[in-house]
DSSP file (Angstrom, degrees, kcal/mol; ACC not computed):
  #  RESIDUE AA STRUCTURE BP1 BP2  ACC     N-H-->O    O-->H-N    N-H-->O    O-->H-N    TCO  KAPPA ALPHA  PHI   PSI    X-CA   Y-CA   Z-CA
    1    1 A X              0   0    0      0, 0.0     0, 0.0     0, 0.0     0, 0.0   0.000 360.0 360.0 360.0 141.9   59.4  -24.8  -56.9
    2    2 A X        -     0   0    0      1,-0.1     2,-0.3   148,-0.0     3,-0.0   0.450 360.0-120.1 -37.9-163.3   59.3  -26.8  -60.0
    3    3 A X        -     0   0    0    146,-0.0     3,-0.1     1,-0.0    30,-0.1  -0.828  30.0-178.6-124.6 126.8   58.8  -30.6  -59.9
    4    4 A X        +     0   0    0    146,-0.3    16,-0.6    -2,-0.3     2,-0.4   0.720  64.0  29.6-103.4 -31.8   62.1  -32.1  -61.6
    5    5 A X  E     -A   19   0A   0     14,-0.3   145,-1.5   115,-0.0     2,-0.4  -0.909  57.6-145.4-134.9 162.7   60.9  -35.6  -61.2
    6    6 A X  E     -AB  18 149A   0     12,-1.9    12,-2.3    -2,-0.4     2,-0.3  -0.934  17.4-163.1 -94.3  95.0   57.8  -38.5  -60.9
    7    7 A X        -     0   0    0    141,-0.7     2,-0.4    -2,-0.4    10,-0.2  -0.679   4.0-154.6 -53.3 132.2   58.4  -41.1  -58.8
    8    8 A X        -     0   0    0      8,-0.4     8,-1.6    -2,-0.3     2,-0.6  -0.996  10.6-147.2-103.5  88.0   55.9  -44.5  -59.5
    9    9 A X  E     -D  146   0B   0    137,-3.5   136,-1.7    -2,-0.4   137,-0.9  -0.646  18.5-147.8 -74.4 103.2   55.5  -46.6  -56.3
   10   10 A X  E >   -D  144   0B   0     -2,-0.6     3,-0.5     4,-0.4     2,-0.3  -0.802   7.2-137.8 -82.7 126.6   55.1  -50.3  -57.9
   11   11 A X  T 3  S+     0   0    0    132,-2.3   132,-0.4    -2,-0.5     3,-0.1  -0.589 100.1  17.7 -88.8 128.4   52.9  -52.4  -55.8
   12   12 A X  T 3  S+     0   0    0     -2,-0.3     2,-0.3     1,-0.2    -1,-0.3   0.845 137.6  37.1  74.8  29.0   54.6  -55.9  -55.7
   13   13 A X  S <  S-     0   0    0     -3,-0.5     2,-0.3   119,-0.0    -1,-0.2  -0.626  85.6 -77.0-158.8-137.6   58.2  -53.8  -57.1
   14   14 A X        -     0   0    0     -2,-0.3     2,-0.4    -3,-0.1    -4,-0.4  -0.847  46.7 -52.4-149.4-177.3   59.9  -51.0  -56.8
   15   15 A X        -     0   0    0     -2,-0.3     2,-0.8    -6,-0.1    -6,-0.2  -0.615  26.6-161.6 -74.1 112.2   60.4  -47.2  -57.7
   16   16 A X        -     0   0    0     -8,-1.6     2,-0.7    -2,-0.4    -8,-0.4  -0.799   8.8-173.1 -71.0  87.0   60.4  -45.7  -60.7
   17   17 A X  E     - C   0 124A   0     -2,-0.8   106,-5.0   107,-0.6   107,-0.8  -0.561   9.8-170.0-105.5 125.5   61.9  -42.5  -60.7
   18   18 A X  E     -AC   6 122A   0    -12,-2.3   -12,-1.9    -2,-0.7     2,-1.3  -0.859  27.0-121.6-126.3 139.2   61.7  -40.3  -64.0
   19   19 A X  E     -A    5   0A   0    102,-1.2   102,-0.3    -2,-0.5   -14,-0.3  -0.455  22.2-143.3  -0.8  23.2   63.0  -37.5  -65.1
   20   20 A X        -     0   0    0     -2,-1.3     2,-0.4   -16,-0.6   100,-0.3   0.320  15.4-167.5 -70.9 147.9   60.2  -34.5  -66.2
   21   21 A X    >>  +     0   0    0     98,-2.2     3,-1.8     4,-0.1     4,-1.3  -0.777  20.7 163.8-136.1  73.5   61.7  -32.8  -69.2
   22   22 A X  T 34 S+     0   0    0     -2,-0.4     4,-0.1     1,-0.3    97,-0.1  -0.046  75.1  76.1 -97.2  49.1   59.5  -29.5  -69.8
   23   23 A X  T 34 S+     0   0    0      2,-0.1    -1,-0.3    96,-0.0     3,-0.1   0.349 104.4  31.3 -83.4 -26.6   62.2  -28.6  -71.9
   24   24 A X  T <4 S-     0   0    0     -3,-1.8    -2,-0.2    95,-0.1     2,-0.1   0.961 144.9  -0.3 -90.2 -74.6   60.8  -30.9  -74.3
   25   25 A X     X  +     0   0    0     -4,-1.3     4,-5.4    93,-0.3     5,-0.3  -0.802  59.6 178.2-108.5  74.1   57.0  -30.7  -73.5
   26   26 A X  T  4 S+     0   0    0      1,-0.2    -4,-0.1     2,-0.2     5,-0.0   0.677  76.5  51.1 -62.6 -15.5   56.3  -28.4  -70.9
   27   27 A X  T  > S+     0   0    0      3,-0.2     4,-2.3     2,-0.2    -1,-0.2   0.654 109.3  47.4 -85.1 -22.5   52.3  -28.9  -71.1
   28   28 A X  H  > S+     0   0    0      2,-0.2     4,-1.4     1,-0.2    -2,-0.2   0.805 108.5  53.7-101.9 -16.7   52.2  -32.3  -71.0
   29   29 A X  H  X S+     0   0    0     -4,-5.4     4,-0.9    -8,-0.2    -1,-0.2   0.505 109.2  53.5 -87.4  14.8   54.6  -32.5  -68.0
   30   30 A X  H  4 S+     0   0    0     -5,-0.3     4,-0.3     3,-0.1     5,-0.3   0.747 107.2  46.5 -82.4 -61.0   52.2  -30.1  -66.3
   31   31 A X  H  X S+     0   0    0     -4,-2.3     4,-2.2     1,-0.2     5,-0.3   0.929 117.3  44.9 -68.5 -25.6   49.3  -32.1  -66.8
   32   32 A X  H  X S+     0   0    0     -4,-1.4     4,-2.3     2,-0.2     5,-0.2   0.973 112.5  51.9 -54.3 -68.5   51.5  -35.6  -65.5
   33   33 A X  H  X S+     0   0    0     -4,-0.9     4,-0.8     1,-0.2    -2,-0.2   0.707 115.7  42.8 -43.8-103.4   52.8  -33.6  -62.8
   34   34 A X  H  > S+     0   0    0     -4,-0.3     4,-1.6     1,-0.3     6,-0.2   0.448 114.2  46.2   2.1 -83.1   48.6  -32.6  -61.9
   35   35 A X  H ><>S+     0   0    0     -4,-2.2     3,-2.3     1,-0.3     5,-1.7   0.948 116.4  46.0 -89.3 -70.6   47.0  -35.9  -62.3
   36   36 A X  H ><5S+     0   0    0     -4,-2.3     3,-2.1    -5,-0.3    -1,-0.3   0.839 111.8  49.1 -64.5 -32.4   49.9  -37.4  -60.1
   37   37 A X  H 3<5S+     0   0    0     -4,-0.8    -2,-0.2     1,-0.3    -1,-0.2   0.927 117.1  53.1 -22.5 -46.2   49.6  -34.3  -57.2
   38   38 A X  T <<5S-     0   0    0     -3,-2.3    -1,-0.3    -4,-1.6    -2,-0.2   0.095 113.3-123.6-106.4  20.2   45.6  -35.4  -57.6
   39   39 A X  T < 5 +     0   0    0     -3,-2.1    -1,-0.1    -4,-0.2    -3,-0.1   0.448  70.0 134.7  69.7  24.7   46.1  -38.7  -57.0
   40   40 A X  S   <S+     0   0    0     -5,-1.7    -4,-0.1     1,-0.2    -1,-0.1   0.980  78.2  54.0 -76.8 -30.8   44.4  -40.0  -60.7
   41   41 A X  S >  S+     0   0    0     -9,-0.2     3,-2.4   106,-0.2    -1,-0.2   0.856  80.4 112.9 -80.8 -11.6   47.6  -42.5  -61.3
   42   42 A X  T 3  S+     0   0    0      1,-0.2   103,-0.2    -6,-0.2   102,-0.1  -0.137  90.5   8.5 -33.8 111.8   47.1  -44.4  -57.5
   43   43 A X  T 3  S+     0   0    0    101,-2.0     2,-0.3     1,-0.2    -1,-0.2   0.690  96.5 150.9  77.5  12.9   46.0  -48.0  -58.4
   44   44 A X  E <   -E  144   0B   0     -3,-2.4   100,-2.7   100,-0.6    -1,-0.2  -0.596  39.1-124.1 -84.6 156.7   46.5  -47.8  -61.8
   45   45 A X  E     -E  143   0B   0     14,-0.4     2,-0.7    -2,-0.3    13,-0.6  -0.663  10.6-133.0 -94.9 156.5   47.4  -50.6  -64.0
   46   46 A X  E     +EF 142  57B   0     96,-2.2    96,-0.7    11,-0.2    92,-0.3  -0.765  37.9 178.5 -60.9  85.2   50.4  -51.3  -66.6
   47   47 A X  E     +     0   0B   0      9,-1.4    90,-0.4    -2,-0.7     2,-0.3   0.828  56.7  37.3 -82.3 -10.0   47.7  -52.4  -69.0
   48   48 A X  E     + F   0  56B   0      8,-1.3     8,-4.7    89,-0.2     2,-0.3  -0.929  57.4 168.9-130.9 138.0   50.3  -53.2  -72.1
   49   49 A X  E     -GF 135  55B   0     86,-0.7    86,-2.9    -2,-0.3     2,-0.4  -0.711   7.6-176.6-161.4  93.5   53.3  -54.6  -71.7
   50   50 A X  E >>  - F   0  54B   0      4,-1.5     4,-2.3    -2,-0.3     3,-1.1  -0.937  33.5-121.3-103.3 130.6   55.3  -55.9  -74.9
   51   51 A X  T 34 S+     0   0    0     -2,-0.4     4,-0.1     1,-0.3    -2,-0.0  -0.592  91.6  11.1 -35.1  96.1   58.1  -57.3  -74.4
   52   52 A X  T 34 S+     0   0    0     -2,-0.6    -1,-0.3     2,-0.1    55,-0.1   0.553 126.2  58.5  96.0   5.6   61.0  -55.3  -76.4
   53   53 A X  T <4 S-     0   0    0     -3,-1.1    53,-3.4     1,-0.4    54,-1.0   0.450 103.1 -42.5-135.8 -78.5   59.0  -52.8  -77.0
   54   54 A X  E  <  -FH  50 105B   0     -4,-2.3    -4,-1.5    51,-0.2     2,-0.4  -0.869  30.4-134.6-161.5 169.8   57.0  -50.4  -74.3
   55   55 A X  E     -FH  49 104B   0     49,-0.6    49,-0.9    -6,-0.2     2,-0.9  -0.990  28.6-157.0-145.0 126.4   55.1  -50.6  -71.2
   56   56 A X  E     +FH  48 103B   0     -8,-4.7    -9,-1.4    -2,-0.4    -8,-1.3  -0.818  21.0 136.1-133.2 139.0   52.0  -48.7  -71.2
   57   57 A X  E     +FH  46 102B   0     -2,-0.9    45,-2.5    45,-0.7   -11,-0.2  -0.811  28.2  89.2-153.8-167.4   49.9  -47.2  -68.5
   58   58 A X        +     0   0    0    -13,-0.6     2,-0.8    43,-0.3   -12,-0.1   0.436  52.1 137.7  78.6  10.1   47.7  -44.5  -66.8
   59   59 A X        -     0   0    0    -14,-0.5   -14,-0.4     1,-0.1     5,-0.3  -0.758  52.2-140.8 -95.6 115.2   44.3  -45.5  -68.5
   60   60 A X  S    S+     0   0    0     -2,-0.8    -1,-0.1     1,-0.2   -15,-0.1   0.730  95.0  51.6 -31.8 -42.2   41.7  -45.2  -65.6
   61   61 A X  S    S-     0   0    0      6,-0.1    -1,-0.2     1,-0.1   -16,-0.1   0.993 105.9-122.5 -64.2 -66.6   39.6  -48.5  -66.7
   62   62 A X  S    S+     0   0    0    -18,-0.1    -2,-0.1    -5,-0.0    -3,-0.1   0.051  92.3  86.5 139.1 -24.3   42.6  -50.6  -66.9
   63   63 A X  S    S-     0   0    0     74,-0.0    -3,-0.1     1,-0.0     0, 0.0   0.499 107.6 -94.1-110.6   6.7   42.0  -51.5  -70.5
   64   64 A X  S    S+     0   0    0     -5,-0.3    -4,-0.1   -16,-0.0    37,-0.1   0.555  98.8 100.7 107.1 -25.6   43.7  -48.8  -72.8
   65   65 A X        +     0   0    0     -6,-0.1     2,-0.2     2,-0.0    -6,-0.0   0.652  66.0  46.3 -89.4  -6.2   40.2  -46.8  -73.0
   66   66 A X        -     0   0    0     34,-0.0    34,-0.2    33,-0.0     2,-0.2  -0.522  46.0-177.0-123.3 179.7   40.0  -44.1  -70.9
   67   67 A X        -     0   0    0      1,-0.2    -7,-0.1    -2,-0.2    -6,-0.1  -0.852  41.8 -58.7-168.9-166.8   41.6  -41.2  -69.6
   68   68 A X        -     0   0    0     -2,-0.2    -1,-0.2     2,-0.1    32,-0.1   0.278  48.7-113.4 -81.0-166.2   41.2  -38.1  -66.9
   69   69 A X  S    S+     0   0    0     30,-0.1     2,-0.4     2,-0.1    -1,-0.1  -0.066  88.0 104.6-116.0  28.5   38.4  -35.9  -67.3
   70   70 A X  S    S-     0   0    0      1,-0.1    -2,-0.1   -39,-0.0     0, 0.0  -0.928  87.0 -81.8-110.8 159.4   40.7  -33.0  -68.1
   71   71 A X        -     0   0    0     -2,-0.4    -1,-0.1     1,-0.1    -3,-0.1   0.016  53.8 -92.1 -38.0 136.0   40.7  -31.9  -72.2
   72   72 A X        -     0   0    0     -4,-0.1     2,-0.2    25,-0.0    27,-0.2  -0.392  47.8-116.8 -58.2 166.7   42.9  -33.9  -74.6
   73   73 A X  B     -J   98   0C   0     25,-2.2    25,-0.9   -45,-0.0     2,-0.4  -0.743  24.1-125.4-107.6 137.5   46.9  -32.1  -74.9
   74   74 A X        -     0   0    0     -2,-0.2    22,-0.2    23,-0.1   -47,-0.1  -0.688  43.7 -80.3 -85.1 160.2   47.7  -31.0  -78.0
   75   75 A X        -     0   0    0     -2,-0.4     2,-0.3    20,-0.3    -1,-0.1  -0.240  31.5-172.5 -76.2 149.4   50.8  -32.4  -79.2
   76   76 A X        +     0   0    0     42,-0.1    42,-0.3     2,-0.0    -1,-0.1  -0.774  24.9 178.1-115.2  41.6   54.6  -31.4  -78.3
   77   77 A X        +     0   0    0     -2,-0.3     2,-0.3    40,-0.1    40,-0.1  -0.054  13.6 164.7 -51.3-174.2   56.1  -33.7  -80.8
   78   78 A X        -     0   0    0     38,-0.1    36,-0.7     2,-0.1    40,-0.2  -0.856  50.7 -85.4 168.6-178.2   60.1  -33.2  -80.7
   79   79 A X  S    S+     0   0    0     -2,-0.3    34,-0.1    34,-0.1    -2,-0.0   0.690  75.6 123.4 -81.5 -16.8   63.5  -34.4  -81.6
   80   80 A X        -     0   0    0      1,-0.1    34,-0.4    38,-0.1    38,-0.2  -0.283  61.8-119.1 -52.1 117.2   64.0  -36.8  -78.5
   81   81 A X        -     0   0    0      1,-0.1     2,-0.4    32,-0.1    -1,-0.1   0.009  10.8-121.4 -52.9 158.1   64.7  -40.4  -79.5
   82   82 A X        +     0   0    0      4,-0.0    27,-4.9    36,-0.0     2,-0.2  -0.551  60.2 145.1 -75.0  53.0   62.5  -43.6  -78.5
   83   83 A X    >   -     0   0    0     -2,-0.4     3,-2.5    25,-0.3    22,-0.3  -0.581  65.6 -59.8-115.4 156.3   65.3  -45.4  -76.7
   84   84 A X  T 3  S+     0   0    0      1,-0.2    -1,-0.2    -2,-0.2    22,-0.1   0.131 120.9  15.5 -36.5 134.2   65.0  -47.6  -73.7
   85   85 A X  T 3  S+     0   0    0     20,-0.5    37,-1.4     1,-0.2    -1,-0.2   0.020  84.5 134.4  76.1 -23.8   63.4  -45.2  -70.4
   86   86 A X  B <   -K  121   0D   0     -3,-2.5    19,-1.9    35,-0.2     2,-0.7  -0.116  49.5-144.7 -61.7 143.3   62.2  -42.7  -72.3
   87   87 A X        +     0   0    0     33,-2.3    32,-0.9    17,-0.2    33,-0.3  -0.633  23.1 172.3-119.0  93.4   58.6  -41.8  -71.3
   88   88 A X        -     0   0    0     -2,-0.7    15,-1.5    15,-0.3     2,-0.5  -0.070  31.4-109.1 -80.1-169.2   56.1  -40.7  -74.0
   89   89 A X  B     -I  102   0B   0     28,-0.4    13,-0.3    13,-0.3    28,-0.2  -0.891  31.5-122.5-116.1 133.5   52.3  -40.0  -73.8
   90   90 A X        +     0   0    0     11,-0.5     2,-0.3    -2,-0.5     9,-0.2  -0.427  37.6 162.7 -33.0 128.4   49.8  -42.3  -75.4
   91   91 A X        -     0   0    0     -2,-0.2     2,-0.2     7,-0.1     7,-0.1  -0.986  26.7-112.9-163.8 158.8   47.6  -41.2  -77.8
   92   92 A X        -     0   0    0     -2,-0.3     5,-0.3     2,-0.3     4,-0.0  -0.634  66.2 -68.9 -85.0 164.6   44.9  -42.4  -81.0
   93   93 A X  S    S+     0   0    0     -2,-0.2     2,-0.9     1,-0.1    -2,-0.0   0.406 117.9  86.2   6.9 -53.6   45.0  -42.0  -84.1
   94   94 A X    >   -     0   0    0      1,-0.1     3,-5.1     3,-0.0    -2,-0.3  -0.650  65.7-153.9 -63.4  78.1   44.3  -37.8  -83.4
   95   95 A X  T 3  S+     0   0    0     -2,-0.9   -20,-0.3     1,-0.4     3,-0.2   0.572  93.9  67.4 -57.4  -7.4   47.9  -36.8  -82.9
   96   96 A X  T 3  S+     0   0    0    -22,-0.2    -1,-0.4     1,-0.1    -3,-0.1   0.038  89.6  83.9-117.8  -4.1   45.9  -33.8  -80.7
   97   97 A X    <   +     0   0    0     -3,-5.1     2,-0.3    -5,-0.3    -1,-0.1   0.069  40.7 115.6-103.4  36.5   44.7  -36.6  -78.0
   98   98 A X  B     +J   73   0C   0    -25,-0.9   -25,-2.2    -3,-0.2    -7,-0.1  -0.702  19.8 154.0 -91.4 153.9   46.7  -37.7  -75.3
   99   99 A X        -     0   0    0     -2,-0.3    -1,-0.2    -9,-0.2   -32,-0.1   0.615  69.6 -22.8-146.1 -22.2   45.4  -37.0  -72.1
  100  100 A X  S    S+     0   0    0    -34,-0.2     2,-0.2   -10,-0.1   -33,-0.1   0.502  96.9  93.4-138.8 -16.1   46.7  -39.6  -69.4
  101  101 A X        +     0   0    0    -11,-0.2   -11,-0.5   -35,-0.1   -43,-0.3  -0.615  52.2 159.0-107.5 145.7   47.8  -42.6  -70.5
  102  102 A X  E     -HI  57  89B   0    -45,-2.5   -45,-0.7   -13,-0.3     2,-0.3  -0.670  23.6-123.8-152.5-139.9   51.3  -43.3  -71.3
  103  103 A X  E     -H   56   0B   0    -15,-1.5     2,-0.4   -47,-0.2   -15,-0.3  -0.967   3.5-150.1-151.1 171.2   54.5  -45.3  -72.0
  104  104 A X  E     -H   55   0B   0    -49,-0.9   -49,-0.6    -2,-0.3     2,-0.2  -0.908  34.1-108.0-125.1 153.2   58.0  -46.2  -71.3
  105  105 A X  E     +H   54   0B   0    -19,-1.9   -20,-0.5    -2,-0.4   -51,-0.2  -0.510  25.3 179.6 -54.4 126.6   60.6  -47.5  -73.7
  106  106 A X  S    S-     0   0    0    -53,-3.4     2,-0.2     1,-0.4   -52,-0.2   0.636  72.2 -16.1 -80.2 -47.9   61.6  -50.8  -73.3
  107  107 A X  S    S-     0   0    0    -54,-1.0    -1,-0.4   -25,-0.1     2,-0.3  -0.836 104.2 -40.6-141.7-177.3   64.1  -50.7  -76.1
  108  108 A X        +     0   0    0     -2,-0.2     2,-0.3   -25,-0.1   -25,-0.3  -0.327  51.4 167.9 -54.0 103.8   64.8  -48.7  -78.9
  109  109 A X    >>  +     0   0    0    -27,-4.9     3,-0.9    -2,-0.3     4,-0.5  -0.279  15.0 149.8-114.2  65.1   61.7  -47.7  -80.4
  110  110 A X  G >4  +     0   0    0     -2,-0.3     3,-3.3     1,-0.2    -1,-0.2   0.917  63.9  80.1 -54.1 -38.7   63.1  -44.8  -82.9
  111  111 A X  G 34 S+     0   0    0      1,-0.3    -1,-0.2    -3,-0.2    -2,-0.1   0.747  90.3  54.4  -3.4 -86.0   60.1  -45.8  -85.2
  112  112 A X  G X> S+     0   0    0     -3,-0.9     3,-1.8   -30,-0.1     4,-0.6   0.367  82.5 132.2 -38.4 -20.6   57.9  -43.4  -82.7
  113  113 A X  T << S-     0   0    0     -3,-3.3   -32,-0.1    -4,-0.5   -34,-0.1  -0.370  74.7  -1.9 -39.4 122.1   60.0  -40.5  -83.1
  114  114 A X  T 34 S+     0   0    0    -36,-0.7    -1,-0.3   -34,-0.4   -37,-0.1   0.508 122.7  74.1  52.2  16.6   58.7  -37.1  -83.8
  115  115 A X  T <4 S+     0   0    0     -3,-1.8     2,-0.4     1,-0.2    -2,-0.2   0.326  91.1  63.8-129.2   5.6   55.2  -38.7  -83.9
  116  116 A X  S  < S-     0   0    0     -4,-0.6     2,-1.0   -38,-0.2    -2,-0.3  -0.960  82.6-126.4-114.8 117.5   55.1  -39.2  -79.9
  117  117 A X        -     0   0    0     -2,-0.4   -28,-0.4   -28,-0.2     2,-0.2  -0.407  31.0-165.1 -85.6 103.3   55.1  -36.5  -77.3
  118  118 A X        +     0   0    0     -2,-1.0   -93,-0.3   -42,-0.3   -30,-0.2  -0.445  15.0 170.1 -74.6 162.2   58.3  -37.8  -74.9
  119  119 A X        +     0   0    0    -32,-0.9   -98,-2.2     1,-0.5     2,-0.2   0.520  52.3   3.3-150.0  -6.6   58.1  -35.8  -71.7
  120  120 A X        -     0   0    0    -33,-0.3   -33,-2.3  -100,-0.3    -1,-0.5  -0.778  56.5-126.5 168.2 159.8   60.5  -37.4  -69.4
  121  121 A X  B     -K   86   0D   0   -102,-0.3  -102,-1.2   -35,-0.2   -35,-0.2  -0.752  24.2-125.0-105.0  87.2   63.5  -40.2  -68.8
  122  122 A X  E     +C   18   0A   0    -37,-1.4  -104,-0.2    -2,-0.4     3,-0.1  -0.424  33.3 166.1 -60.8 138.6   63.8  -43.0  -66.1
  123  123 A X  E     +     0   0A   0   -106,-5.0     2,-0.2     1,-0.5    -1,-0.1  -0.022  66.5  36.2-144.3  23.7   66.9  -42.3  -64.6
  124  124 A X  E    S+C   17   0A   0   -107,-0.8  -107,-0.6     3,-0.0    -1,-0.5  -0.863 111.9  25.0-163.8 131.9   66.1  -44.8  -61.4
  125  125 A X     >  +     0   0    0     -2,-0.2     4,-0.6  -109,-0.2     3,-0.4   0.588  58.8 142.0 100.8  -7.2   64.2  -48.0  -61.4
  126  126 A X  H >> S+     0   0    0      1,-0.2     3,-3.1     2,-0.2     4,-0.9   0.989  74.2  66.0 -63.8 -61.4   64.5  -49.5  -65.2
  127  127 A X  H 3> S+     0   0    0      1,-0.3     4,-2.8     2,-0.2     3,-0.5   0.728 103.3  43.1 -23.5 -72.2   64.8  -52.9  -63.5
  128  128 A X  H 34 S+     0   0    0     -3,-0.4    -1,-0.3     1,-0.3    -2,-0.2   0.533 109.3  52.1 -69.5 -10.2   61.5  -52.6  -62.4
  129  129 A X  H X< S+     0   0    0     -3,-3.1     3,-1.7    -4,-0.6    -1,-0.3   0.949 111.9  50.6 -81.5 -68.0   60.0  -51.3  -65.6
  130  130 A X  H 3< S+     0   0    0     -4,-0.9    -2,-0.3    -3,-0.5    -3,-0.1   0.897 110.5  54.9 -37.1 -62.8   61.8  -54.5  -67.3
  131  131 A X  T 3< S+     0   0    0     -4,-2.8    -1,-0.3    -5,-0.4    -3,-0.2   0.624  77.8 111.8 -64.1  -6.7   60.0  -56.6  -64.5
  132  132 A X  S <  S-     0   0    0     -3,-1.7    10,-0.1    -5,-0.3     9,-0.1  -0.341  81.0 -83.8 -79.4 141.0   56.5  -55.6  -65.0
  133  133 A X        -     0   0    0      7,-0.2     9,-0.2    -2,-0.1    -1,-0.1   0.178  42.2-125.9 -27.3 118.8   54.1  -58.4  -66.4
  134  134 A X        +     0   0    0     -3,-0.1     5,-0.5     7,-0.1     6,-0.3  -0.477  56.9  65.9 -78.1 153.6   53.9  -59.1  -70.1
  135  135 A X  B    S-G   49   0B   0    -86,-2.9   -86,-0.7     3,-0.2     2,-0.2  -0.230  80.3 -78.3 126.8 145.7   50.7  -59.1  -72.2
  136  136 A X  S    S+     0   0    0    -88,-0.2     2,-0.2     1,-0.2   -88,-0.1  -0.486 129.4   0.5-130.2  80.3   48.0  -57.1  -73.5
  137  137 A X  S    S-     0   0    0    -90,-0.4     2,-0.2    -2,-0.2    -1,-0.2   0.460 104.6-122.0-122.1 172.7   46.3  -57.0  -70.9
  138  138 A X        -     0   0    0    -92,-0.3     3,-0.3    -2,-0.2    -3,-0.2  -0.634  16.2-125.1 -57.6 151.1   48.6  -59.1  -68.3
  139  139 A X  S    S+     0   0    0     -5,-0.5     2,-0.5     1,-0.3    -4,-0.1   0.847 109.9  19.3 -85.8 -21.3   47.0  -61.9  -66.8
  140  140 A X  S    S-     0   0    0     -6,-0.3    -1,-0.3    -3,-0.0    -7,-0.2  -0.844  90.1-141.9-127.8 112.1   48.3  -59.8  -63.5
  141  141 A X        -     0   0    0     -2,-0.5     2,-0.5    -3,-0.3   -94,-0.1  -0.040  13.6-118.2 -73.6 178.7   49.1  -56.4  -63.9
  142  142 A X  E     - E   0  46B   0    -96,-0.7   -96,-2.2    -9,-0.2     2,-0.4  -0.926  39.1-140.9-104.0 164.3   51.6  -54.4  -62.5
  143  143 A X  E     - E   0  45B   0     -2,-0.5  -132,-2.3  -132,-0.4     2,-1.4  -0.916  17.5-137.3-107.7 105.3   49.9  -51.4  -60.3
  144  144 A X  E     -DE  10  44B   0   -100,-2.7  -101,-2.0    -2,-0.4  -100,-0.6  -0.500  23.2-173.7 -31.4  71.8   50.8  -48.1  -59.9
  145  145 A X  E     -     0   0B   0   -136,-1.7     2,-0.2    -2,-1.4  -135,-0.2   0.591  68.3 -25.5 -98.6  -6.7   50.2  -48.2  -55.9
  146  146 A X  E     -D    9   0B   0   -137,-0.9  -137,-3.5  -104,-0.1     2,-0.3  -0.665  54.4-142.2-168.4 179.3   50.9  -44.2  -55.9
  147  147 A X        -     0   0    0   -139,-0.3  -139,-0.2  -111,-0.2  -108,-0.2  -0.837  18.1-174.9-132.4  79.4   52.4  -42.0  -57.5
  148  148 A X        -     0   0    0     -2,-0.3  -141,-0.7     1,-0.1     2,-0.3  -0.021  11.9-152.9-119.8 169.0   54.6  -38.6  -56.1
  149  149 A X  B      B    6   0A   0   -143,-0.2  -143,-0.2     1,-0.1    -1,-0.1  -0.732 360.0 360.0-126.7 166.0   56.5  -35.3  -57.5
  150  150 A X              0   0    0   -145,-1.5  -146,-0.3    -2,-0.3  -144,-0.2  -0.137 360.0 360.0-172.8 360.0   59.0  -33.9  -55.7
């Protein structure tokens, strides 16, 4: 059986349950779907968090610099807006690098359209997305405390 969604267990929150859309990007919601089975997003931090903007997480360090040990994805740009829940991948400069790290919509960020691989939707849990600490870093982050498919 597939996995149709991620669930995010917020330590100090609540659940974040999103969509997976491998209608959109079918490699890069395999590799989410992997890393969480394998337990790499457990204890990670929200390490960016703009207000109005995005909330971004999955970088092992904490700071925005890292990523798994599996090869960067190449990208799955596609026509799905930047609008509040949507969950795209992180990446530098090297539209060919995401590998772990990612983000949610806060608010509309159409700007990022077609230059971001989105890969799935919160469709449970935006409160708790909204609540997470502001700042880049936050002086407290918020923590993935694990992370499940079903």
């Amino acid at each position: 059986m597939t996995a149709e969604t991620l669930t995010f267990h917020i330590q100090d929150g609540g659940d974040i349950v999103i969509k997976l859309r491998p209608d959109l990007a079918p490699n890069h919601v395999e590799r989410i779907v992997e890393l969480a089975q394998e337990g790499f997003y457990d204890g990670v931090k929200f390490h960016r968090v703009i207000a109005g903007f995005m909330a971004q997480g999955g970088c092992p360090n904490g700071t925005g610099t890292g990523g798994s040990k599996k090869p960067d994805l190449k990208q799955e740009f596609n026509d799905e807006p930047h609008v509040e829940g949507v969950c795209s991948m992180a990446r530098t400069m090297d539209p060919n690098s995401a590998n772990s790290q990612f983000f949610i919509c806060l608010d509309d960020a159409r700007f990022l359209d077609r230059q971001y691989t989105v890969w799935g939707q919160v469709i449970e849990g935006m409160e708790h997305v909204h609540a997470l600490p502001k700042g880049e870093p936050p002086a407290k982050p918020g923590v993935i405390a694990s992370a499940t498919v079903a």
